[in-house]
C-alpha positions in Angstrom: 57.6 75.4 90.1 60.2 73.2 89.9 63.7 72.7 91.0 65.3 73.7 87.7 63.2 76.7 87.0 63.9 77.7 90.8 67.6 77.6 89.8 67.1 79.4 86.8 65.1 82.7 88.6 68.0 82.6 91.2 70.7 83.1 88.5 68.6 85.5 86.6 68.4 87.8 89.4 72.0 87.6 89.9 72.5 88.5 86.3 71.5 92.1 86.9 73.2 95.8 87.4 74.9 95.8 91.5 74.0 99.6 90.4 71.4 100.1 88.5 71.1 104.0 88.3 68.8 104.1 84.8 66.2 105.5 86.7 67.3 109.4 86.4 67.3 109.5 82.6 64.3 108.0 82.5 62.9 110.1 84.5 63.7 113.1 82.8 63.0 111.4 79.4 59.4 111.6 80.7 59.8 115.0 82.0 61.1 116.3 78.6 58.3 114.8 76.7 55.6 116.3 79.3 57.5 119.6 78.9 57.4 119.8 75.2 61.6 120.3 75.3 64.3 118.2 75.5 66.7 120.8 77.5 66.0 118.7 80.5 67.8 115.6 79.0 70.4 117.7 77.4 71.2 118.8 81.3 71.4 115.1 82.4 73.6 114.0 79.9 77.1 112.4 80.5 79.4 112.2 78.5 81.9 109.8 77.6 85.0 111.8 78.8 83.5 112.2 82.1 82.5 108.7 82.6 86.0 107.6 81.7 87.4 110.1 83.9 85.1 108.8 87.3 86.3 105.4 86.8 90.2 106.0 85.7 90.2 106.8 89.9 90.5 103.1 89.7 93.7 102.9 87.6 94.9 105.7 90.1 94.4 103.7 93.0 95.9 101.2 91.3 99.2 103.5 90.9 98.7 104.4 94.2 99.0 100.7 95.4 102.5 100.1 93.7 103.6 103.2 94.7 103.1 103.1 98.6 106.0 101.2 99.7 109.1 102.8 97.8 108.8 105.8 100.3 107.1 104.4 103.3 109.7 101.7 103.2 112.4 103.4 106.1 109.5 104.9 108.3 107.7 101.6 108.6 110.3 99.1 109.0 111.7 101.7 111.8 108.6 101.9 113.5 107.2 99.2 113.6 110.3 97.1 114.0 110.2 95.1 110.8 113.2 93.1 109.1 113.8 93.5 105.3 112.6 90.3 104.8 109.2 91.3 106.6 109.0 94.7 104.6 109.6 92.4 101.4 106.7 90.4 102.0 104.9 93.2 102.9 105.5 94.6 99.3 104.7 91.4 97.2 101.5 90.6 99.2 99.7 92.9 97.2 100.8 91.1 93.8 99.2 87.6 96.1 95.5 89.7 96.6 95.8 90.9 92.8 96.4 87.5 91.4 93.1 86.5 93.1 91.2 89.6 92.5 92.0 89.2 88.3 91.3 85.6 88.4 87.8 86.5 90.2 86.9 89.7 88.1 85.7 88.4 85.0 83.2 86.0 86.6 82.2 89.2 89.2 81.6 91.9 86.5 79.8 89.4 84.2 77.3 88.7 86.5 76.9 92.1 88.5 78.2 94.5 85.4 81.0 96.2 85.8 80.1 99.3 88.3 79.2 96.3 90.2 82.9 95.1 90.4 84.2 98.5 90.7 82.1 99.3 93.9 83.5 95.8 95.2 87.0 96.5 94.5 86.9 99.9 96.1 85.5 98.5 99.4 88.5 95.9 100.0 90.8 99.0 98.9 89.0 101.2 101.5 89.0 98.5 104.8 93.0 97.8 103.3 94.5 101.5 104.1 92.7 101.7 106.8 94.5 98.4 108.2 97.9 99.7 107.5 97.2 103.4 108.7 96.1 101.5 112.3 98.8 98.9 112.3 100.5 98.2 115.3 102.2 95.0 114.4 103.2 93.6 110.8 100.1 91.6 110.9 97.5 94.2 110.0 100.0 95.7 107.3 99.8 92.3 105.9 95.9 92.1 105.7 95.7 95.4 104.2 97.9 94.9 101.5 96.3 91.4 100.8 93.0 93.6 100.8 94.2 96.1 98.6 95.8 93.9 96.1 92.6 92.1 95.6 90.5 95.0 95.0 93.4 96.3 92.9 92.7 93.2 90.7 89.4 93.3 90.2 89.9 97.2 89.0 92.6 96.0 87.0 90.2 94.0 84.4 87.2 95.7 84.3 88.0 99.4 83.9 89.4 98.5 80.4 86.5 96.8 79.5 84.3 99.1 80.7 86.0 102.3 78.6 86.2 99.7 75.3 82.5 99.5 75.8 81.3 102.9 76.1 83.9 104.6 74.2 83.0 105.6 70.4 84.9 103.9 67.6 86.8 107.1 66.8 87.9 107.9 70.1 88.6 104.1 71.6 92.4 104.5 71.6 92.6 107.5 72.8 90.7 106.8 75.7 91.9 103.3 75.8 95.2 105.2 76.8 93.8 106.7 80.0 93.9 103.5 81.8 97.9 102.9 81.6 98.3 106.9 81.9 96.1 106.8 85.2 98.3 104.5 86.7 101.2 105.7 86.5 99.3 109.0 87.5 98.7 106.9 91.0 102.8 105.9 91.2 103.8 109.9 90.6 101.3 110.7 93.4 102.4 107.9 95.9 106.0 109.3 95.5 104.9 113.2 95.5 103.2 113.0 98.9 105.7 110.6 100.2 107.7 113.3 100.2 105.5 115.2 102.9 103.3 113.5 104.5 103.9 110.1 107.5 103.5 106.5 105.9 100.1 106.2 108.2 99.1 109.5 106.3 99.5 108.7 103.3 97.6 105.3 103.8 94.5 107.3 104.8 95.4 109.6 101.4 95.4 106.1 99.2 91.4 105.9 100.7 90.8 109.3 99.0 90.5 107.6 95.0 87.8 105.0 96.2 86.0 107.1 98.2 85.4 109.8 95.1 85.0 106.5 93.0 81.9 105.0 94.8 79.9 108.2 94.5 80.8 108.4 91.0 79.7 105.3 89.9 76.3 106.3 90.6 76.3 109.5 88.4 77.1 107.3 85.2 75.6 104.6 83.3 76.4 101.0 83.0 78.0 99.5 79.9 75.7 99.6 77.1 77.0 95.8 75.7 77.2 94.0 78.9 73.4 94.9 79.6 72.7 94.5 75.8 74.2 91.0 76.8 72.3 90.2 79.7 69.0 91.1 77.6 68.3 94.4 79.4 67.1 96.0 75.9 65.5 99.2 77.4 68.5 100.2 80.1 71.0 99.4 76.8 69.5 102.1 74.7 68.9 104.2 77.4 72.6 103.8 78.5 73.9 104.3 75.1 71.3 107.1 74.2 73.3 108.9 77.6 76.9 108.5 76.4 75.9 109.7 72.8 73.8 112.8 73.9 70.1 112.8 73.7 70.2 114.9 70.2 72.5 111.7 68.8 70.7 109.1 66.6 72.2 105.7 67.7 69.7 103.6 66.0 73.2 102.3 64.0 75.0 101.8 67.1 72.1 99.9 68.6 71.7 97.2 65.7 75.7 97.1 65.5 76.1 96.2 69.0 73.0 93.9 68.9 74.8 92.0 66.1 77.9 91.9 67.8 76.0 90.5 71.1 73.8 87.6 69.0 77.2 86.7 67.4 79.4 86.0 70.4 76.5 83.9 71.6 76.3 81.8 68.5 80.2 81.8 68.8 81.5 78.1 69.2 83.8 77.5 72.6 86.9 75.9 71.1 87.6 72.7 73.4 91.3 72.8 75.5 91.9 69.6 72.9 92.0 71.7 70.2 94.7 74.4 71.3 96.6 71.9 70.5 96.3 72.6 66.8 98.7 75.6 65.7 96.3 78.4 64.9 95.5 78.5 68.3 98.3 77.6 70.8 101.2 79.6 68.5 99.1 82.9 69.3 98.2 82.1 72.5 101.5 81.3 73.6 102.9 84.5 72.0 101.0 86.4 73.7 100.8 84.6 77.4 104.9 84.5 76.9 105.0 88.4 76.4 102.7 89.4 79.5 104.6 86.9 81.6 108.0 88.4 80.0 107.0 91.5 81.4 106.7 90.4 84.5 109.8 88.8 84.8 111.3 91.7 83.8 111.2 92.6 87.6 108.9 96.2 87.0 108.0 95.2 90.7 110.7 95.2 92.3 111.5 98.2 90.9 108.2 100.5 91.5 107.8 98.7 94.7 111.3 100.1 96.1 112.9 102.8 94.0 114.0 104.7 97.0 116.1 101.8 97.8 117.3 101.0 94.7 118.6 105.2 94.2 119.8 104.9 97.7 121.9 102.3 96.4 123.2 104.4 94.0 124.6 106.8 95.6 121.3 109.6 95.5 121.2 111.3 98.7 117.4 111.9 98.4 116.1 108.9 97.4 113.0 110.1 97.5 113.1 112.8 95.7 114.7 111.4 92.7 112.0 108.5 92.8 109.3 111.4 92.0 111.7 112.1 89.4 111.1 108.7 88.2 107.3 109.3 88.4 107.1 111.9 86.4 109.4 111.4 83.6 107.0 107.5 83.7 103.4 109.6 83.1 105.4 111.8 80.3 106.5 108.8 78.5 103.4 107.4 78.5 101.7 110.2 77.5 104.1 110.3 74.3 103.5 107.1 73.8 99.9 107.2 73.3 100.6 110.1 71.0 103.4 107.8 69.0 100.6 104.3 69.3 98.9 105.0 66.1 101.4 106.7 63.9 104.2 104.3 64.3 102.2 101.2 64.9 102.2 98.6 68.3 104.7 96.2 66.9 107.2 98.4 65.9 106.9 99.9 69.3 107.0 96.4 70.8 110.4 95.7 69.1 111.9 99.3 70.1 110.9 99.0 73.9 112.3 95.1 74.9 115.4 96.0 72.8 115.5 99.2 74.9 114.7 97.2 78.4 117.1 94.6 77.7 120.0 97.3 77.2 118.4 99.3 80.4 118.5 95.5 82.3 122.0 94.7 81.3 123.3 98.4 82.9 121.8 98.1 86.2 123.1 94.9 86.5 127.0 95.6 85.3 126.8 98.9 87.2 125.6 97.3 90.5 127.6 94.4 90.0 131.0 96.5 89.4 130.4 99.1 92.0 131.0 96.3 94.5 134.6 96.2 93.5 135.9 99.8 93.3 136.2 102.7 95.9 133.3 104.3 97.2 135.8 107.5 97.3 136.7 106.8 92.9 135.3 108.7 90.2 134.3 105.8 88.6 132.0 104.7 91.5 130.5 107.7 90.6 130.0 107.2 87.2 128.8 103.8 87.7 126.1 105.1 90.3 125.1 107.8 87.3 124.5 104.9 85.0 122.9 102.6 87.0 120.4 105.3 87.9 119.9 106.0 84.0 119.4 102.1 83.7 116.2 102.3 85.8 114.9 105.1 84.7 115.1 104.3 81.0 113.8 100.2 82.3 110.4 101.8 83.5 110.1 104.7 80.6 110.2 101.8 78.2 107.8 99.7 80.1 105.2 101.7 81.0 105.8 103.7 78.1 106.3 101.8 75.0 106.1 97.9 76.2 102.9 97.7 78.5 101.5 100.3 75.7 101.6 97.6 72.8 100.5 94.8 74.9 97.4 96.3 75.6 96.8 96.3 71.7 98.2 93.5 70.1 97.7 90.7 73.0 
């Protein structure tokens, strides 16, 4: 055999399912058919809506992740003896590990599938809140936020993908939606038990989303088009057959997906040369400038250290009203999602950076003006009031509207 062919074994047998869990079906498939009944299959089945709902932990954990620090922030700097300079890094390290993590995902779940990457991001995640649970100096918090983050953006790709690929045309939005809603789901619950519970508790809590997640991911299948992709036809219509229900005829499906498989393949890569031309940089450009808009609109910094920020303000539980913040962040996305296809993604767009800029410009004035009157005045009052009403309404119309659209039109 030679070198080449070598090369090509070794690369087919990393192009294969981390988790390949087809067996069970199969199994039972055969067990139906000796049986004379398919009730045995029917008992197997999953369905979409759980599948969707084991990996949104990964979204959660997500949440969970951005969350951590706005309430720890006063326990751990005390305790551990950190300046706010330290606790600052300590907060944007994560954004370090997820900026690795997303630029390593797609290569990870193309080649291992994507319960493959999922079980890798939640093992960083795990070893992470377990270093900042044991810290003892402000090196181990580090590592475990660099740890975290990574996994973080590895989850932050591919559970997308994987709910676009197993979800049904006619319910792809909506569950397309659970994604954004599970993360701020994660930030709500970071604040909640932040509330009650120690900052070294509540980093053995963030292990809790992982640790249901791994099991999970054996209980479902693997995405129908990715092993459709890699040529696995008998595990794709298996998978597929699972997430329509054994009494479904997919036989459409199938060939659909098939098509849409042998077409991407025949696809031409356009050379970096020619995003030079204006069909292709205008768009591109549009749409890198509004992800890296929203960035800049400093969501971060905000999630990151809300108690701060209400502190600030003149809140005398900080931490309390950042729940608030939470909460009223999963309702808006959760109207949003309602509001996504009646009122369409651009309008929504428009509405929600308008909305942000306005929210932007009060926090600023408000903080900036507060500086120059008496902390005694009714007017420092007021000012605290609608600085506080600047944040909130800056994350609403991120999470809610903004970060909503994106996901559709980019």
């Amino acid at each position: 055999m030679s070198f080449r062919e070598d090369t090509e074994d070794v690369r087919g047998d990393l192009r294969k399912p981390f988790l390949h869990t087809g067996s069970w079906y199969r199994m039972g498939s055969r067990q139906s058919s000796l049986m004379g009944s398919s009730q045995v299959i029917r008992d197997s089945s999953i369905s979409v809506v759980a599948c969707v709902m084991i990996v949104a932990l990964g979204p959660i954990q997500f949440g969970f992740t951005s969350g951590y620090s706005s309430p720890t922030q006063s326990a751990i700097t005390e305790d551990l003896g950190l300046s706010v300079s330290e606790y600052s890094l300590f907060g944007s390290l994560s954004n370090v590990g997820a900026m690795v993590g997303a630029i390593a995902s797609g290569q990870i779940s193309e080649y291992i599938g994507r319960k493959g990457s999922l079980m890798i991001a939640a093992i960083p995640n795990i070893i992470g809140w377990l270093a900042i649970s044991f810290a003892r100096d402000s090196s181990f918090l580090y590592m475990g936020r660099l740890l975290e983050g990574f996994g973080v953006g590895i989850i932050s790709y591919t559970v997308p993908v994987y709910i676009a690929e197993i979800a049904p045309q006619n319910l792809r939005g909506a569950l397309g939606s659970v994604n954004q809603l599970s993360v701020t789901i994660g930030i709500m619950l970071a604040y909640l038990l932040g509330l009650f519970v120690q900052w070294r508790i509540l980093a053995v809590l963030g292990i809790l989303p992982c640790v249901v997640l791994i099991p999970g991911l054996f209980f479902i299948p693997e995405s129908p088009r990715w092993l459709a992709k890699m040529g696995m036809t008998e595990d794709f219509e298996a998978s597929l057959q699972v997430l329509r229900g054994f009494d479904t005829d997919i036989s459409l499906e199938v060939n659909e997906i098939k098509r849409s498989v042998a077409s991407t393949s025949r696809r031409t890569t356009i050379r970096f040369a020619e995003l030079k031309r204006r069909k292709y940089w205008l768009p591109l450009m549009i749409g890198i400038g509004l992800l890296f808009l929203q960035q800049l609109s400093g969501i971060n910094g905000v999630l990151f250290y809300s108690s701060t920020i209400f502190e600030s303000a003149g809140i005398s539980d900080s931490n309390a009203a950042t729940f608030g913040l939470g909460a009223v962040q999963v309702i808006a996305t959760g109207v949003t999602t309602w509001l996504a296809d009646k009122a369409g993604r651009r309008l929504l767009l428009i509405v929600s950076s308008s909305g942000m800029t306005v929210s932007l410009l009060l926090v600023a004035v408000s903080f900036f003006v507060q500086d120059y009157v008496s902390d005694e005045s009714t007017v420092y009052n007021i000012l605290g009031i609608l600085s506080i009403v600047g944040v909130v309404g800056m994350v609403c119309l991120l999470f809610g509207y903004w970060t909503h659209s994106l996901d559709y039109n980019v």
